[in-house]
PDB file with SEQRES, HELIX, SHEET and CRYST1 records, atoms N, CA, C and O in Angstrom:
SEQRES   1 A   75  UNK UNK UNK UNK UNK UNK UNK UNK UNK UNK UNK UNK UNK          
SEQRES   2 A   75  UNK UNK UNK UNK UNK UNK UNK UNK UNK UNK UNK UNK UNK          
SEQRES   3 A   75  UNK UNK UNK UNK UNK UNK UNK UNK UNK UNK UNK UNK UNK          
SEQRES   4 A   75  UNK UNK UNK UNK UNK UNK UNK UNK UNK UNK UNK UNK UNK          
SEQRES   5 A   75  UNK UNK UNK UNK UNK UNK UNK UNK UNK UNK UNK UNK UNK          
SEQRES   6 A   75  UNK UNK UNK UNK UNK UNK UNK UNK UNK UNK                      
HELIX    1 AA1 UNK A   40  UNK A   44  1                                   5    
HELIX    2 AA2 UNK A   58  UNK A   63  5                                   6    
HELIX    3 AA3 UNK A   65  UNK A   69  1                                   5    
SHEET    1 AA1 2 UNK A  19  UNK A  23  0                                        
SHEET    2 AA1 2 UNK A  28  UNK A  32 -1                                        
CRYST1    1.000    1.000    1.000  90.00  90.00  90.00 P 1           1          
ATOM      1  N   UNK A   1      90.679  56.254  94.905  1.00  0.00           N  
ATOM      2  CA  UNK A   1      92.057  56.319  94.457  1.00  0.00           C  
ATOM      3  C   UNK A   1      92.085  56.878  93.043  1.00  0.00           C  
ATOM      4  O   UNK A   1      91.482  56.358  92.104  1.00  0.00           O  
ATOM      5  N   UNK A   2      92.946  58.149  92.946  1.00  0.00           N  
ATOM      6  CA  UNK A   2      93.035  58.829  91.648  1.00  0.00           C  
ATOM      7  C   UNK A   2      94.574  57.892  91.126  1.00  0.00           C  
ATOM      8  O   UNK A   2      95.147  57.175  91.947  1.00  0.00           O  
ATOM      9  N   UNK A   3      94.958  58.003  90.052  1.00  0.00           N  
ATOM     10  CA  UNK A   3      95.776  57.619  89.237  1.00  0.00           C  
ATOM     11  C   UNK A   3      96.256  58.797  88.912  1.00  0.00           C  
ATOM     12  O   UNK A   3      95.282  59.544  88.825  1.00  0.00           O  
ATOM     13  N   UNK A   4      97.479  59.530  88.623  1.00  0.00           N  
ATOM     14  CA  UNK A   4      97.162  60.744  87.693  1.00  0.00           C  
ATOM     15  C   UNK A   4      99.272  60.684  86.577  1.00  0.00           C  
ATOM     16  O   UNK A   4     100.411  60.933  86.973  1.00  0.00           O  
ATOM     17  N   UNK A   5      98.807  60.315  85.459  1.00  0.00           N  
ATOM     18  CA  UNK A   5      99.557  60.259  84.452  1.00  0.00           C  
ATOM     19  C   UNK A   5     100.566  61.332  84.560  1.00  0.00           C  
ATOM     20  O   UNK A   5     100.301  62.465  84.156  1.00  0.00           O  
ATOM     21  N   UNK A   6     101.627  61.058  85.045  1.00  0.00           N  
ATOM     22  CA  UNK A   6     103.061  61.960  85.070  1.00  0.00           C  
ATOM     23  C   UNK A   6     103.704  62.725  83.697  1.00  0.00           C  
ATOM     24  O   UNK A   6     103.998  63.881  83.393  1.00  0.00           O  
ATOM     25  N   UNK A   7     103.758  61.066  82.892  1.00  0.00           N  
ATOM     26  CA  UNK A   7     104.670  60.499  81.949  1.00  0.00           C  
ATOM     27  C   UNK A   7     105.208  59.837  81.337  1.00  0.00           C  
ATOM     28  O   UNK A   7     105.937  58.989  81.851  1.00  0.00           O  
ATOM     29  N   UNK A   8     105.057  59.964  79.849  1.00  0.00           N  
ATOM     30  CA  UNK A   8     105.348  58.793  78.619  1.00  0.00           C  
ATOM     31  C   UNK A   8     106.755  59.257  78.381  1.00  0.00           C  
ATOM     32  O   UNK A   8     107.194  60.407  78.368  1.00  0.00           O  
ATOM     33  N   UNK A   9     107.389  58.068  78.188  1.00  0.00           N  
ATOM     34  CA  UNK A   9     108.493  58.220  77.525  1.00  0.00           C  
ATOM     35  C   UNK A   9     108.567  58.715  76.284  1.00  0.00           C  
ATOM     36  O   UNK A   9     108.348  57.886  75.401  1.00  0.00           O  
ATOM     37  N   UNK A  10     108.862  60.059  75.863  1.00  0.00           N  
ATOM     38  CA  UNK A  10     109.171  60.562  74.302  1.00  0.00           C  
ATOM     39  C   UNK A  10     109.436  59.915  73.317  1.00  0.00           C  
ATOM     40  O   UNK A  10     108.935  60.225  72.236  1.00  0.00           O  
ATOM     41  N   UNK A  11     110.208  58.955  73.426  1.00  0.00           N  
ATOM     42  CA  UNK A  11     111.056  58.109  72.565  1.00  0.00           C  
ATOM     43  C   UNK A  11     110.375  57.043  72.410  1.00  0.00           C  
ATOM     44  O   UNK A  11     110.607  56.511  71.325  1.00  0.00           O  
ATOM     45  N   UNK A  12     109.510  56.424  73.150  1.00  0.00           N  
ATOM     46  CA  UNK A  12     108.891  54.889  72.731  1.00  0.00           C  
ATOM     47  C   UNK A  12     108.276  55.070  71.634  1.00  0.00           C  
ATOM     48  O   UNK A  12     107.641  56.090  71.367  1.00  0.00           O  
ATOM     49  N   UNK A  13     108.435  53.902  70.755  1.00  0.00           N  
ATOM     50  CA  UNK A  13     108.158  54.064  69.278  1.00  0.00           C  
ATOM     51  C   UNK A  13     106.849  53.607  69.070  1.00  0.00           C  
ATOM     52  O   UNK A  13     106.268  53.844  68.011  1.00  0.00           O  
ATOM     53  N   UNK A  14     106.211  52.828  70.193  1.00  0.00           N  
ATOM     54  CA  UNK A  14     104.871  53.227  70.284  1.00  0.00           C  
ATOM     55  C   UNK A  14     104.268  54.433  70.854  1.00  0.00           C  
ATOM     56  O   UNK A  14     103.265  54.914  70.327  1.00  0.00           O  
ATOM     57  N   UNK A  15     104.779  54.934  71.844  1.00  0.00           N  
ATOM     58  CA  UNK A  15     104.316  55.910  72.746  1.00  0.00           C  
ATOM     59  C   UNK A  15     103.593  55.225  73.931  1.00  0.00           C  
ATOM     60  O   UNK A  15     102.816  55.806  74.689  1.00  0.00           O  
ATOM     61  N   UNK A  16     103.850  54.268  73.981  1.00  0.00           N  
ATOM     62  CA  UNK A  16     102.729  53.863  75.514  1.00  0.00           C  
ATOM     63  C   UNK A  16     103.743  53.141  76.565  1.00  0.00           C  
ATOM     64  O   UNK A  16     103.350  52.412  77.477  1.00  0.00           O  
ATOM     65  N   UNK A  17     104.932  53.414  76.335  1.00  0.00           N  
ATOM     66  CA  UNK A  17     105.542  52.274  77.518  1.00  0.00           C  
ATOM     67  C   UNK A  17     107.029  52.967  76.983  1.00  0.00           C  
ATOM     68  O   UNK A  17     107.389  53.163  75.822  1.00  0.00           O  
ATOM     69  N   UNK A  18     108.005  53.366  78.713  1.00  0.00           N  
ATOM     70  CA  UNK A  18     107.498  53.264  79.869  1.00  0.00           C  
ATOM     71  C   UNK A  18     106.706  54.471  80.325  1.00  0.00           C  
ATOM     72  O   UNK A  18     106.889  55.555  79.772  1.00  0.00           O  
ATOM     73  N   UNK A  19     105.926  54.346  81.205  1.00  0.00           N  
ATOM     74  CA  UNK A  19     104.968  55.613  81.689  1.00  0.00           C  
ATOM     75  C   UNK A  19     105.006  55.642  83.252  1.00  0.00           C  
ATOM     76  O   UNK A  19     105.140  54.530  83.763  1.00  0.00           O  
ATOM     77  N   UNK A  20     104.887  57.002  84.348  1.00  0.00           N  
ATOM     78  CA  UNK A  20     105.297  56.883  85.305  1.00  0.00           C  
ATOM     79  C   UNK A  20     103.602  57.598  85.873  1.00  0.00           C  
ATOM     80  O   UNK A  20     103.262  58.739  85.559  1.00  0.00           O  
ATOM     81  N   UNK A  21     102.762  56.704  86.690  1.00  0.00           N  
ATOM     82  CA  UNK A  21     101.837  57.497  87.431  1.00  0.00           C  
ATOM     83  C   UNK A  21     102.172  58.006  88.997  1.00  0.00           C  
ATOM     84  O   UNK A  21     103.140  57.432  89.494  1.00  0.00           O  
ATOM     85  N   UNK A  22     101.719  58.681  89.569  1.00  0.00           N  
ATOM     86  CA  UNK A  22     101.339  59.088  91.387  1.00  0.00           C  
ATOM     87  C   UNK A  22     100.060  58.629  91.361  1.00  0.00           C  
ATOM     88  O   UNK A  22      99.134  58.913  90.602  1.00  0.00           O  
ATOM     89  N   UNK A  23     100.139  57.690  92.523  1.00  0.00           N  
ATOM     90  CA  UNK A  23      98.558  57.703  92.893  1.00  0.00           C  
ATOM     91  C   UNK A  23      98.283  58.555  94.049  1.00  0.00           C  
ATOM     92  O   UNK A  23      98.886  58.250  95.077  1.00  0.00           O  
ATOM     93  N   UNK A  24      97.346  59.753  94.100  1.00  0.00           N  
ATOM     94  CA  UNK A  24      97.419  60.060  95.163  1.00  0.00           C  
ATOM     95  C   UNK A  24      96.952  59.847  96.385  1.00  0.00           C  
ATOM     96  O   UNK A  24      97.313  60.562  97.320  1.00  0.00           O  
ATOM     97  N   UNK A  25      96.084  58.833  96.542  1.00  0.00           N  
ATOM     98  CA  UNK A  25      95.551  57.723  97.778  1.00  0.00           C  
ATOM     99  C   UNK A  25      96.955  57.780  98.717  1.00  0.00           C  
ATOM    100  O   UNK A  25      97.032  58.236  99.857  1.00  0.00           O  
ATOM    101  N   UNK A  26      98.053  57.182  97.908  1.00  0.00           N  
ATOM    102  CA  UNK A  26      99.200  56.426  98.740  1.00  0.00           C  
ATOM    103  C   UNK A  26     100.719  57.357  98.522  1.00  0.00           C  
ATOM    104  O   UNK A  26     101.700  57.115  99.223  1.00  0.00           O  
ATOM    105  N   UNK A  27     100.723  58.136  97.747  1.00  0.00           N  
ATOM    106  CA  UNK A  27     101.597  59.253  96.948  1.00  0.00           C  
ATOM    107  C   UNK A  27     102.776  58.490  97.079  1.00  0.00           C  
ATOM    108  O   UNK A  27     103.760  58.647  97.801  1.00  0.00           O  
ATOM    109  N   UNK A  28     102.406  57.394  96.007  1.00  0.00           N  
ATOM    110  CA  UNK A  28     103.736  56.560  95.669  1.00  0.00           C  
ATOM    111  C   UNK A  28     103.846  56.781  94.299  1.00  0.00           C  
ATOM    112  O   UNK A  28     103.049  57.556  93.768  1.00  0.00           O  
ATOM    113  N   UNK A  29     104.836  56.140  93.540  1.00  0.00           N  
ATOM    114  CA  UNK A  29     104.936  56.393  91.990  1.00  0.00           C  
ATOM    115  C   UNK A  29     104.497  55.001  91.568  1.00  0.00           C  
ATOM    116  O   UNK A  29     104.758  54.005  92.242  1.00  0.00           O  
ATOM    117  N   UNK A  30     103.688  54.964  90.204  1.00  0.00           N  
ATOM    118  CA  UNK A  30     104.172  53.688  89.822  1.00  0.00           C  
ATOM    119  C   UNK A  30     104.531  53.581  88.351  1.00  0.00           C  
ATOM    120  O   UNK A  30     104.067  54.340  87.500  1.00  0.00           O  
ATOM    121  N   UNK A  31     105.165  52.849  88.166  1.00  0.00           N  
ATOM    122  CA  UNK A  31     105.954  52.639  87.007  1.00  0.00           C  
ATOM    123  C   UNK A  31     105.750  51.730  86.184  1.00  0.00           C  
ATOM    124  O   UNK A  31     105.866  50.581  86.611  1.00  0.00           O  
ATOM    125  N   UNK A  32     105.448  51.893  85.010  1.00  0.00           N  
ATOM    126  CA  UNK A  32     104.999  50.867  83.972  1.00  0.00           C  
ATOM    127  C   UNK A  32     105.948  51.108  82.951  1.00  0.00           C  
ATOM    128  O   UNK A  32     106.188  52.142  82.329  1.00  0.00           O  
ATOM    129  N   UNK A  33     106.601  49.629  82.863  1.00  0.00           N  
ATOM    130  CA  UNK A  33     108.171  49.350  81.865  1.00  0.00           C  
ATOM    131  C   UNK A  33     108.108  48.241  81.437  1.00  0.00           C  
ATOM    132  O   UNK A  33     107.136  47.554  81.753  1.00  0.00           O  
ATOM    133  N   UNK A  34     108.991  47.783  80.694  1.00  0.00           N  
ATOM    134  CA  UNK A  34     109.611  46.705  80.517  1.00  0.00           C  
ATOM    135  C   UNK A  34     110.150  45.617  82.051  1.00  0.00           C  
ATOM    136  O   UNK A  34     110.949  46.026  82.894  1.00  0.00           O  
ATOM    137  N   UNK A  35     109.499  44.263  82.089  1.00  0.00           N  
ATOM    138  CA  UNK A  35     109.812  43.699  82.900  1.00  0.00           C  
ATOM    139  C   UNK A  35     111.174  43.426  82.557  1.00  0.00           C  
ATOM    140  O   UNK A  35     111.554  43.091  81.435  1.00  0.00           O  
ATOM    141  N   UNK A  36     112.211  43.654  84.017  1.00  0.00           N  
ATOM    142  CA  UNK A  36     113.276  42.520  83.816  1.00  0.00           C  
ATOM    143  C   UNK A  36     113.223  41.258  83.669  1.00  0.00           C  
ATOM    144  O   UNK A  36     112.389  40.685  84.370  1.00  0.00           O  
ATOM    145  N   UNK A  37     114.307  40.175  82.470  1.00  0.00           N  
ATOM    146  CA  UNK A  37     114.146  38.776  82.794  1.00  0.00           C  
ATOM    147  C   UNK A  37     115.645  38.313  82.934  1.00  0.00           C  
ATOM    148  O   UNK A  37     115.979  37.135  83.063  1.00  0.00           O  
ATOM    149  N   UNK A  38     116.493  39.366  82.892  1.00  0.00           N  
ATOM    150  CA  UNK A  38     117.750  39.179  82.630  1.00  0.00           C  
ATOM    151  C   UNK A  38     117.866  38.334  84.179  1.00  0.00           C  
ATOM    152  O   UNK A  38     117.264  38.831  85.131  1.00  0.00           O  
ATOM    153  N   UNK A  39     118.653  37.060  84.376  1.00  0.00           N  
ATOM    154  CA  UNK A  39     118.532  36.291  85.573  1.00  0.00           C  
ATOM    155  C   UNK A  39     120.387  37.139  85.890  1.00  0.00           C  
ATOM    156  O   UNK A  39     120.761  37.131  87.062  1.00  0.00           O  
ATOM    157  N   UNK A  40     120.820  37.427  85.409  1.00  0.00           N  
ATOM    158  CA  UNK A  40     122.500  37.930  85.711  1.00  0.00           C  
ATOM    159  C   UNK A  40     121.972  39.377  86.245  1.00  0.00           C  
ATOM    160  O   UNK A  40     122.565  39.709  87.271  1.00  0.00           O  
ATOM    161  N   UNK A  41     121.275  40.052  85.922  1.00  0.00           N  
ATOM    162  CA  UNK A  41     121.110  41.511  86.706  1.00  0.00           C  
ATOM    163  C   UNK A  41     119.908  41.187  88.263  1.00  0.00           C  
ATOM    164  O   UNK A  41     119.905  41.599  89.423  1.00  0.00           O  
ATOM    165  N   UNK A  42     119.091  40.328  87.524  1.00  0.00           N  
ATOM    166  CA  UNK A  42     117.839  40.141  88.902  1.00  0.00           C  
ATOM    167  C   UNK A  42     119.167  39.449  90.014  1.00  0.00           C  
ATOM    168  O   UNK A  42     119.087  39.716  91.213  1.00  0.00           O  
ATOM    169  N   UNK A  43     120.491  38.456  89.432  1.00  0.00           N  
ATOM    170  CA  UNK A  43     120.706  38.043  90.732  1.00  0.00           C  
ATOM    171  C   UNK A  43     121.292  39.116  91.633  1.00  0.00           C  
ATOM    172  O   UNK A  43     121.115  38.987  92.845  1.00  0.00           O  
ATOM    173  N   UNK A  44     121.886  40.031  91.231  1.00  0.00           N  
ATOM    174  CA  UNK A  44     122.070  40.803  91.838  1.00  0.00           C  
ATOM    175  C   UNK A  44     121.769  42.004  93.025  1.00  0.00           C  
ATOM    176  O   UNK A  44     122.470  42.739  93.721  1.00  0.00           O  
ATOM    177  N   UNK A  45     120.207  41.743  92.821  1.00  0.00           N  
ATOM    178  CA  UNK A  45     119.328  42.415  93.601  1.00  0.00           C  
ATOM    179  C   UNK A  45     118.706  41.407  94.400  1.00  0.00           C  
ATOM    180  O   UNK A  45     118.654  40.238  94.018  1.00  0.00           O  
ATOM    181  N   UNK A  46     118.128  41.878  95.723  1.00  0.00           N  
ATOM    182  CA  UNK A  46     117.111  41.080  96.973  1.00  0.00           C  
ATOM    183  C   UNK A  46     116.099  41.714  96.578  1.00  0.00           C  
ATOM    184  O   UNK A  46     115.911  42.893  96.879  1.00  0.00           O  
ATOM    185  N   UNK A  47     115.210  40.938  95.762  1.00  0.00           N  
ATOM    186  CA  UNK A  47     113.960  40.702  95.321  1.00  0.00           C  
ATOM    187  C   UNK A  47     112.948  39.942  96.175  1.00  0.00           C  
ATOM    188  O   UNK A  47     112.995  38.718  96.049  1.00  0.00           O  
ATOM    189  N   UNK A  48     111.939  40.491  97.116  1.00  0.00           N  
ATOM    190  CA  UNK A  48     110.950  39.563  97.291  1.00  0.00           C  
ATOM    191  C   UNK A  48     110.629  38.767  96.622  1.00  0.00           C  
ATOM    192  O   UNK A  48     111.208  38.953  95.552  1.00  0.00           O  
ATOM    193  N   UNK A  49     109.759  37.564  96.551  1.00  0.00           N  
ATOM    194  CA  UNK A  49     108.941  36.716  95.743  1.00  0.00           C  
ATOM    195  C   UNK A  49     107.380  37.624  95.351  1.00  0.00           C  
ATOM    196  O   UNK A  49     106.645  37.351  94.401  1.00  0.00           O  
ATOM    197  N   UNK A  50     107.182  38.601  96.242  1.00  0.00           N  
ATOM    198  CA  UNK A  50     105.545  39.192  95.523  1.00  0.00           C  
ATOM    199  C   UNK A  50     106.359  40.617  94.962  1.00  0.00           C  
ATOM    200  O   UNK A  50     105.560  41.534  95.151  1.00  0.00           O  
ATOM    201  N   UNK A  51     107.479  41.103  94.421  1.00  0.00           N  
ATOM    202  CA  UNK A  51     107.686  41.901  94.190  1.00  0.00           C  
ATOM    203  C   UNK A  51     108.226  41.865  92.619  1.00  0.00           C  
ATOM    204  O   UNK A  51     108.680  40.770  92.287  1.00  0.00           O  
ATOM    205  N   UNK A  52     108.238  42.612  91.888  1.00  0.00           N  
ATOM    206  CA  UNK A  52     108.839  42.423  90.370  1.00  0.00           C  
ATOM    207  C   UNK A  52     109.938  43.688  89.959  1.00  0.00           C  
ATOM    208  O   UNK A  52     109.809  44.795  90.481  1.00  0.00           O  
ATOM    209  N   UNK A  53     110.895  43.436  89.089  1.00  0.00           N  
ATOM    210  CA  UNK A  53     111.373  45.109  88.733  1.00  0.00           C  
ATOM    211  C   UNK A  53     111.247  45.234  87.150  1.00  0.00           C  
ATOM    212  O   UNK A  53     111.564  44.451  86.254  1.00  0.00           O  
ATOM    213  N   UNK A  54     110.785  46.252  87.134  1.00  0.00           N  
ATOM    214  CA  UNK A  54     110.573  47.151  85.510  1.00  0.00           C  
ATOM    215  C   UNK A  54     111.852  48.286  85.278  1.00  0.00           C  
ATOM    216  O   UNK A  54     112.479  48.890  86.148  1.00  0.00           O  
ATOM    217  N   UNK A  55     111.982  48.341  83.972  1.00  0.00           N  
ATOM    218  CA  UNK A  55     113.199  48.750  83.688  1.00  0.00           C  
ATOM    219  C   UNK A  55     112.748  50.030  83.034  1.00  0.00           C  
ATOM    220  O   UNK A  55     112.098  50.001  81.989  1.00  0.00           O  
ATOM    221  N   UNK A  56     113.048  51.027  83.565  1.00  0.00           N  
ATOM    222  CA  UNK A  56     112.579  52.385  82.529  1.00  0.00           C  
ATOM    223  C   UNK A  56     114.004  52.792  81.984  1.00  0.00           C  
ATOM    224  O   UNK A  56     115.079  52.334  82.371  1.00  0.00           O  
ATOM    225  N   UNK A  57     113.734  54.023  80.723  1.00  0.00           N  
ATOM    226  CA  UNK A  57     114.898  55.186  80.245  1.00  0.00           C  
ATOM    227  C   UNK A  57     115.307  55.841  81.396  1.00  0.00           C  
ATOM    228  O   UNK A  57     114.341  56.300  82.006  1.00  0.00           O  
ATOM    229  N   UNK A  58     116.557  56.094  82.009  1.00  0.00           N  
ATOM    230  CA  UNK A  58     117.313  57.192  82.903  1.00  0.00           C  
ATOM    231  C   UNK A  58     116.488  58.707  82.058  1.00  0.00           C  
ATOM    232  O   UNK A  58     116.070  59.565  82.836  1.00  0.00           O  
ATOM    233  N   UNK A  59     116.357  58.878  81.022  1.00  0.00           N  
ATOM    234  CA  UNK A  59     115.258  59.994  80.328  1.00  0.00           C  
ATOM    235  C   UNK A  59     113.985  60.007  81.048  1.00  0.00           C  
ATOM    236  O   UNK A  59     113.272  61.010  81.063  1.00  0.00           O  
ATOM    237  N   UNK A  60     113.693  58.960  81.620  1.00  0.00           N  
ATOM    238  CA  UNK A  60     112.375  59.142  82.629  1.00  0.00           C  
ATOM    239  C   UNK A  60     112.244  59.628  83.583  1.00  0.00           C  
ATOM    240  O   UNK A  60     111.149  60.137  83.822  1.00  0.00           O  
ATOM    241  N   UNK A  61     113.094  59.678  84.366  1.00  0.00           N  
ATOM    242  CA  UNK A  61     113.421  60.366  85.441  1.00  0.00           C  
ATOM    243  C   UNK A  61     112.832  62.100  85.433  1.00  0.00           C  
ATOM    244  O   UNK A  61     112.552  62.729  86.454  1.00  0.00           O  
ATOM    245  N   UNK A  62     112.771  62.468  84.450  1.00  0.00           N  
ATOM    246  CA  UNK A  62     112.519  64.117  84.409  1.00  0.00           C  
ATOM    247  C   UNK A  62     110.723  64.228  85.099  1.00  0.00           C  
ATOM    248  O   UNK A  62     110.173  65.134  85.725  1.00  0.00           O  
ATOM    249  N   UNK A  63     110.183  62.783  84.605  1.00  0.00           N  
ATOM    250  CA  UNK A  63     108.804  62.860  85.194  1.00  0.00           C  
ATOM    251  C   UNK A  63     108.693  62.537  87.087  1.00  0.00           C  
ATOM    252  O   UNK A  63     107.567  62.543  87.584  1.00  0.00           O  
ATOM    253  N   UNK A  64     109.651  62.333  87.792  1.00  0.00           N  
ATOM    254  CA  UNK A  64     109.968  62.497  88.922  1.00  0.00           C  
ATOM    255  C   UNK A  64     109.988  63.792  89.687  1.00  0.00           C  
ATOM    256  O   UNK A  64     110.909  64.556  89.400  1.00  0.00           O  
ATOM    257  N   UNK A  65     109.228  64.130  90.509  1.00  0.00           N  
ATOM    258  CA  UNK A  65     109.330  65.426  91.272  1.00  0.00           C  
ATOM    259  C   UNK A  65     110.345  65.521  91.966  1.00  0.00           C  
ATOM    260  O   UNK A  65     110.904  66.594  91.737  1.00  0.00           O  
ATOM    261  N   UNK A  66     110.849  64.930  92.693  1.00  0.00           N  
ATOM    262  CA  UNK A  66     111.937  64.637  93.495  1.00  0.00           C  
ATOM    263  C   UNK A  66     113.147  64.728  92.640  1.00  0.00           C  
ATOM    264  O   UNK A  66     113.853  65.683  92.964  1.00  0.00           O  
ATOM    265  N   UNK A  67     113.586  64.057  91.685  1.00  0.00           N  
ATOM    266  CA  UNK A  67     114.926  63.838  90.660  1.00  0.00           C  
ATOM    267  C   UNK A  67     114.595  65.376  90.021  1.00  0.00           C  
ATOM    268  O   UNK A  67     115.519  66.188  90.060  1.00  0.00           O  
ATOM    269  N   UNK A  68     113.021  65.886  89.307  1.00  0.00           N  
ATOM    270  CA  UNK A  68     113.754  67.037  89.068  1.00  0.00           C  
ATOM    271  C   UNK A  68     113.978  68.377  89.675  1.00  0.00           C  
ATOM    272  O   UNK A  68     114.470  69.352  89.106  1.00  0.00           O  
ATOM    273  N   UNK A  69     113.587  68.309  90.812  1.00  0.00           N  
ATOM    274  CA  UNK A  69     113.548  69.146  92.001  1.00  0.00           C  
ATOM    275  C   UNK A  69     114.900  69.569  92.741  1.00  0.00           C  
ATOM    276  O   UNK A  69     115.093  70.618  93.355  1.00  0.00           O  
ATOM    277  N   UNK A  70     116.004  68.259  92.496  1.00  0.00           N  
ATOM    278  CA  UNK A  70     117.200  67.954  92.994  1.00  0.00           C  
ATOM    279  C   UNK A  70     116.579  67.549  94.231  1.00  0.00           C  
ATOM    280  O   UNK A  70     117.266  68.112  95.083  1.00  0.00           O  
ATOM    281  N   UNK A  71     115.938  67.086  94.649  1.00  0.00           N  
ATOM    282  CA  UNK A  71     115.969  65.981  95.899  1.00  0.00           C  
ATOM    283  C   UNK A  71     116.407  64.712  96.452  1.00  0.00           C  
ATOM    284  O   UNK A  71     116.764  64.386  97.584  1.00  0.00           O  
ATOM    285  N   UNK A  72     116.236  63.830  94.917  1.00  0.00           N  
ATOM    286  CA  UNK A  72     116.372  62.611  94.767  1.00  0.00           C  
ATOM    287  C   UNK A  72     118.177  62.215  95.108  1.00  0.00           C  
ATOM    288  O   UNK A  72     119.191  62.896  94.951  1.00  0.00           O  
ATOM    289  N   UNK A  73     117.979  60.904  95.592  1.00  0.00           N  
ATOM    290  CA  UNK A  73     119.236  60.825  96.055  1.00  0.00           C  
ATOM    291  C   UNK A  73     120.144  60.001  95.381  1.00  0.00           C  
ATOM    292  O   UNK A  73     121.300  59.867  95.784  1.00  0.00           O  
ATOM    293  N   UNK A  74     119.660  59.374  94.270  1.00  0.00           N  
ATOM    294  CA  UNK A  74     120.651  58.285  93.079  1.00  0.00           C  
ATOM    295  C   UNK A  74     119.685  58.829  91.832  1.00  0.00           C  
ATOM    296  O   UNK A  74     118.469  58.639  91.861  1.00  0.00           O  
ATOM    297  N   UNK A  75     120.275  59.452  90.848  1.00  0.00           N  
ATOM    298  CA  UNK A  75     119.442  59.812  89.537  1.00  0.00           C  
ATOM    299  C   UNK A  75     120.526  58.697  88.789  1.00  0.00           C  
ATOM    300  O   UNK A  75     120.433  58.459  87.585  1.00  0.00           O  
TER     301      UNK A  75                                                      
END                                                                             
């Protein structure tokens, strides 16, 4: 399984978070953000119990093939 680094967010004032990889084993994305803890936005969503959500910049999106391709279907 390769990992292969998409994209850092420009703006993080560290530079290391959020960042978007493809692995290409499974050619899924994965996304490394800020965890949500807000309990008023999580209730809103059907969240598994083994599942978590991370919150990226809408500016992230450009590291998406799909969103910048015009494929994607909610940018």
């Amino acid at each position: 399984m390769a990992l292969h680094k998409l994209g850092k967010d420009p703006e993080s004032p560290s530079g290391g978070s959020p960042t978007v990889y493809l692995d290409d084993a499974t050619d899924n994305y994965l996304v490394q953000g800020l965890r949500v803890l807000d309990k008023e936005r999580l209730a809103q969503m059907d969240i598994p119990e083994h599942e978590t959500v991370v919150e990226i910049p809408r500016r992230m999106t450009q590291f998406f093939l799909e969103v910048k391709s015009g494929r994607g279907t909610d940018v």
